[in-house]
N, C-alpha and C positions, 0 to 999 in steps of 0.2 A: 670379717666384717661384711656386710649386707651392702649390696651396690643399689637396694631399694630404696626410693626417696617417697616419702608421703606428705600427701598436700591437705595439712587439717585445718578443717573447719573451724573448730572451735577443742580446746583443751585447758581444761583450769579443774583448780582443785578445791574443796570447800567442806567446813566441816557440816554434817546433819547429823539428823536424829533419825533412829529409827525406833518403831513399837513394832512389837513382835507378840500376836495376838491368836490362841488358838480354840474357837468356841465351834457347838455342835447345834445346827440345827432344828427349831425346836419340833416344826412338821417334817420335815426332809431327813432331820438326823445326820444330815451328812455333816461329816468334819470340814470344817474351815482353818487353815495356818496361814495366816497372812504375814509381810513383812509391809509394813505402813512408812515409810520414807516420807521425811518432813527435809526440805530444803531450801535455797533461795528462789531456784529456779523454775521454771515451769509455773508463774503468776499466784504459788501460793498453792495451787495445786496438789493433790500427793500422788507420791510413786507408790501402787498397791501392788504386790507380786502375790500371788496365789502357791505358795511353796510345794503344794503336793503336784499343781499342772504346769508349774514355770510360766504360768502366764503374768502377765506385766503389763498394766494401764496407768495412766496418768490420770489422776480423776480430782476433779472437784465438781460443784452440787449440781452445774448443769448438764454433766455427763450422765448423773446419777436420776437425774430427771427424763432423760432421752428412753425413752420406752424399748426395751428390747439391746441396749446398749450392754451391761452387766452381762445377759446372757451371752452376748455374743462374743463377746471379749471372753470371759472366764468358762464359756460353754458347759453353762448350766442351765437347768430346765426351768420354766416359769416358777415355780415352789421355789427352788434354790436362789433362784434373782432376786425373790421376793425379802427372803433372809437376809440375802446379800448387802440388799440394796439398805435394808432396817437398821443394822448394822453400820455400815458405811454413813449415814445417814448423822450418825450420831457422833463421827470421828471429822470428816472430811472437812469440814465447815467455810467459811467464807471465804471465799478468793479474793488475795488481793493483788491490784494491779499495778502494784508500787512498784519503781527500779531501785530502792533504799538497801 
């Protein structure tokens, strides 16, 4: 046994949804695999992991509005944002601010 003691912040368990979504680009052609995580936390928000880069944002529609934000996070080029963002646009929808 481990003589480690951890001091956590926060640890709970909860059930979610996930979609798991794989479409290509219609100018860029590049392939998109996402995993869309719908849960309590994060105001409603979703967790978007980008499967092929491991990258993982938390996003609802005013991240998706922040000009240059998609790219930077999933480091893709203005074209690929653009799809990105079109896409996301049409899943993410209203945040809400409830603690229900």
């Amino acid at each position: 046994m481990s003589d480690i003691s951890f001091d956590f912040l926060s640890d709970s368990t909860e059930e979610t949804s996930t979609r798991f979504v794989t479409f290509v680009g219609e100018q860029s052609l590049k392939r998109y695999d996402l995993a869309i995580t719908t849960t309590g936390r994060f105001y409603g928000k979703k967790l978007v992991a980008d499967l092929q880069s491991g990258k993982t944002a938390i996003l609802g529609p005013d991240d998706l509005e922040e000009e240059g934000y998609l790219e930077h996070v999933y480091q893709l080029n203005e074209e690929e944002g653009i799809e990105l963002r079109a896409f996301l646009d049409l899943i993410v929808g209203v945040v809400n601010f409830s603690d229900l």
